[in-house]
N, C-alpha and C positions, 0 to 999 in steps of 0.2 A: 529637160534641163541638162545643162553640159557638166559634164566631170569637173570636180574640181579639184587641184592637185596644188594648187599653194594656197594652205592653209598658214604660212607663217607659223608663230608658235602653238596655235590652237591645240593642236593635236599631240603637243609634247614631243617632237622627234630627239629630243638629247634625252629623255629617260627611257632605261631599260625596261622590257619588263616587268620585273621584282618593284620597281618603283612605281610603273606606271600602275600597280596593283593596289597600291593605297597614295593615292595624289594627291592627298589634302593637304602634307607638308608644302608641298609644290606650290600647290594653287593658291597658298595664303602667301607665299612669298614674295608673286607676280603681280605687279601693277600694271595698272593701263593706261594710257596716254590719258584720254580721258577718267576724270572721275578720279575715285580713290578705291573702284571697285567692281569689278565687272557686271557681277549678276545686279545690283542696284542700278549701275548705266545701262544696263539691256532693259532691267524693268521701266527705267525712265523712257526711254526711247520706244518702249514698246506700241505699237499702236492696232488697232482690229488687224489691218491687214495684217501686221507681222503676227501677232496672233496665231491668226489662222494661218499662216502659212507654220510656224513651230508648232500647232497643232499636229501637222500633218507629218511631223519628223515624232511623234510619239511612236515607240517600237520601230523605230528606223537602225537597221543593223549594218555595217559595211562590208563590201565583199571584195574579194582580191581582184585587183587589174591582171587581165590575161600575161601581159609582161611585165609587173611590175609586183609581185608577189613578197605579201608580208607573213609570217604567222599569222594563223587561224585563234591564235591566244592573244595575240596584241589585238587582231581584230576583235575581238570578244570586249577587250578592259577598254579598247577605244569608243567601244558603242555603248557599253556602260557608263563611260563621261560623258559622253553627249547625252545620254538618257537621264542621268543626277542633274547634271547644268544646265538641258532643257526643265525639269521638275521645279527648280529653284526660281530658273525666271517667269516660268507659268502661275506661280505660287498664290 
């Protein structure tokens, strides 16, 4: 599968650190085109195959692009979101 490097807002690029370390303020603030709720419209949408493909991101950690290097701490609280917001819509 190929890198993916525009993620849009998914991945929070406007918050710091220090914020991106308790995101729940954040993430109750954000609406979605769709819906009135992300993890609700992920569950709706969800189907086997996607399933099993967010099965397969359980313990999925990020690593830094050869040139495109971020902290090793943002990486850590960014794979932690994806691991709580995979958790929720697997639920």
């Amino acid at each position: 599968m190929a890198p993916v490097f525009d993620n849009n807002r998914a991945l929070f690029p406007e918050l710091d650190e220090e914020q991106l370390s308790a995101p729940d303020w954040y993430i109750e603030r954000c609406r979605p085109k769709l819906g009135r709720d992300f993890i609700i419209t992920a569950r709706g949408l969800l189907t086997e195959e996607i399933r099993a493909d967010l099965e397969k991101l359980r313990g999925f950690q990020f690593e830094n692009h050869p040139h495109l290097t971020i902290s090793e701490n943002r990486l850590e609280l960014l794979g932690a979101l994806v691991q709580s917001q995979l958790k929720q819509i697997l639920a």
